[in-house]
C-alpha positions, 0 to 999 in steps of 0.5 A, a space after each residue: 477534517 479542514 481544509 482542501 486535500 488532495 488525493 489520487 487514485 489508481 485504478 485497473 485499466 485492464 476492468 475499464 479504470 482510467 488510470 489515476 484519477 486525482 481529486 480534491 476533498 473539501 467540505 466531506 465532498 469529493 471532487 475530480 479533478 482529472 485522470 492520467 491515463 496510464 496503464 494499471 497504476 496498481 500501487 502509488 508512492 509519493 517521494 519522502 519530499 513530495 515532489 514526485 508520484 511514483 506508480 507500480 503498473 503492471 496489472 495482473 496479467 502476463 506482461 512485465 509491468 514498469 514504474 512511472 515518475 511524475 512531477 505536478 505541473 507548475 508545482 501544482 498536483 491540482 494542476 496535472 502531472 507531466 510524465 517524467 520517466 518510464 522504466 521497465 520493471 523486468 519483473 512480473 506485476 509490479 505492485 509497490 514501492 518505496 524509496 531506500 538507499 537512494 534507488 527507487 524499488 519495486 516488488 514485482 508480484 508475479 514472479 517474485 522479484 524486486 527491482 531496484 532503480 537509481 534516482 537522480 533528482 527523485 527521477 528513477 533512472 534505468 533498472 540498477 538490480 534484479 532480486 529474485 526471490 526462491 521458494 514457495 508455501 503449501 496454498 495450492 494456488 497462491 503460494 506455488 512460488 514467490 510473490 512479493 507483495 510489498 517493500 518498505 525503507 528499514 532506515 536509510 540503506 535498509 528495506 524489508 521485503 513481504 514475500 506471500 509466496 513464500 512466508 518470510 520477511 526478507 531484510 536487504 542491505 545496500 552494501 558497496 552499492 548493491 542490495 544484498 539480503 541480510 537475513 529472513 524471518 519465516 512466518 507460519 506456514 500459510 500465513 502469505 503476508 501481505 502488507 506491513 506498517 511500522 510504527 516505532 519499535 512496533 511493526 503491524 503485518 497482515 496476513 492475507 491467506 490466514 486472515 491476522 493481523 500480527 504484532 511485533 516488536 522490533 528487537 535488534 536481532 530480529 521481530 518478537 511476535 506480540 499479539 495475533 488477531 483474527 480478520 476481522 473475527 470469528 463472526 465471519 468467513 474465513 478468507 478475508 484477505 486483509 489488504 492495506 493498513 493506515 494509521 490515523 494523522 494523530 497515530 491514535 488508530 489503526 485501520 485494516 481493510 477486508 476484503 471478504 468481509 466488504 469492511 474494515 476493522 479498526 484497533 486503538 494504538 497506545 503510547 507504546 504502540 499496543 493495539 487494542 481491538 475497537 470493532 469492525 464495520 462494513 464500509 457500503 462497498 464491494 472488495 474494499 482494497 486501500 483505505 485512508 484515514 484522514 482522522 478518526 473518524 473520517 476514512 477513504 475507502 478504495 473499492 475494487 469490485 463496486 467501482 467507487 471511492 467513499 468518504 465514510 464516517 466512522 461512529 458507534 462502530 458503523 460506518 456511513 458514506 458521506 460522499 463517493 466517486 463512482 469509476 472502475 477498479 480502483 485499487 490504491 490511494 494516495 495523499 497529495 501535497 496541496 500548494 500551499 504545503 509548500 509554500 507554507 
């Protein structure tokens, strides 16, 4: 790990978090920089060109959520971000989002939907579609409807959508200029998928109530189920709830955060994308929700109940706190273009 980067974090103004808090890394120390106070910034997505940061606010209560888009002052993410627009999401809990099609989309957790909002100039404009997913799955709890959890670009008029709720990966298409759904794949019974990661012909899914990580190759006509490992083993209880999966900047490895277990489990990644199990370790906090590999060795880890970011190092399968910001709730993280990314 060289050189200055940025990173921002959003946290749960609702358990007393400040919003998005942004910060520098050099030298394996963190510092702030500054906080932007908006409300439950739970999810954040840079654009594909880096010029904007986008959130998913909405936290976990009753109140429709809203995406937010901000551009970093004087082209500077050090500097600041300046609000450039803030549309109601129609839906419950936004909690992710991607770019397809040329819409910035958002899953809404709450009540299952998906919205869909058209970008000028990487700025989302007014609410283009409203999905609204059916069904449920047999969690007494957690699956007594629809959740959207996650969406992620299938190419470039394509997204897929992970509904826990229901049990299915859910394909769009934008056709004449509207999303339509081009197929689903049901997943096990109780599985409540969460997050998925692609890479290349592999696609990463884990399960967030039965506590997988499932891999499968992506076939023209649909998904091959490879491999299913348990989260993060048999040592442990089951109800871990897997979170957020990185791959390191060389590809070389896959991290999935645990919840219950407080830690994270890593897999080696090999050329063709197979994963092979290379431990878990504890990672010093509580409710450890979004990670970030910054290499192989060096992750950040946002925890949620603990209130703290760590830098950790990861050797002889444990995981040491070299440096942490220490502030409530803290749920999603970011990587941010530094100045002279851009200007080479």
């Amino acid at each position: 790990m060289s050189g200055k980067q940025l990173f921002a974090a959003g946290s749960y103004t609702a358990l007393g978090g400040p919003g998005i808090r942004v910060f520098a890394i050099e030298r394996e120390r963190l510092a702030a920089l500054y906080d932007v106070p908006i409300d439950d910034p739970i999810w954040l997505q840079l654009s594909p060109d880096g010029r904007y940061l986008y959130a998913a606010c909405g936290g976990e209560g009753p109140n429709e959520g809203f995406v937010a888009a901000f551009a970093p002052m004087n082209g500077d993410y050090a500097q600041g971000l300046t609000l450039l627009a803030r549309r109601e999401a129609h839906g419950v809990c936004p909690c992710h989002l991607c770019v397809a099609g040329g819409d910035l989309i958002s899953a809404n957790y709450a009540d299952g939907s998906i919205s869909t909002f058209p970008l000028a100039d990487g700025v989302p404009g007014e609410m283009g579609q409203l999905i609204r997913h059916q069904g449920k799955g047999p969690h007494p709890r957690r699956q007594q409807g629809p959740h959207v959890h996650q969406v992620i670009p299938l190419g470039a008029d394509a997204f897929q959508a992970q509904d826990l709720g229901t049990d299915r990966l859910v394909r769009y298409e934008k056709r004449q200029g509207r999303w339509e759904e081009a197929g689903a794949i049901p997943l096990p019974s109780g599985d409540g998928p969460r997050h998925v990661l692609i890479n290349g012909q592999m696609m990463y899914l884990a399960t967030e109530l039965s506590s997988f990580l499932r891999m499968f190759r992506m076939e023209k006509n649909g998904l091959t189920l490879l491999q299913s490992w348990k989260l993060p083993g048999d040592a442990y209880p089951a109800d871990n709830y897997p979170a957020a999966l990185r791959l390191s900047p060389d590809g070389a490895l896959l991290a999935v955060s645990c919840r219950g277990a407080d830690g994270v489990s890593f897999f080696n990644v090999e050329p063709n994308g197979g994963l092979i199990p290379a431990g878990f370790a504890p990672s010093g906090g509580c409710w450890p929700r979004d990670i970030w590999l910054l290499n192989r060795e060096t992750l950040l880890c946002a925890h949620q109940k603990s209130g703290d970011v760590s830098l950790l190092k990861w050797k002889n399968n444990r995981l040491n706190t070299v440096d942490a910001l220490r502030f409530p709730a803290p749920v999603a993280l970011a990587a941010l273009p530094c100045k002279e990314d851009h200007h080479g």
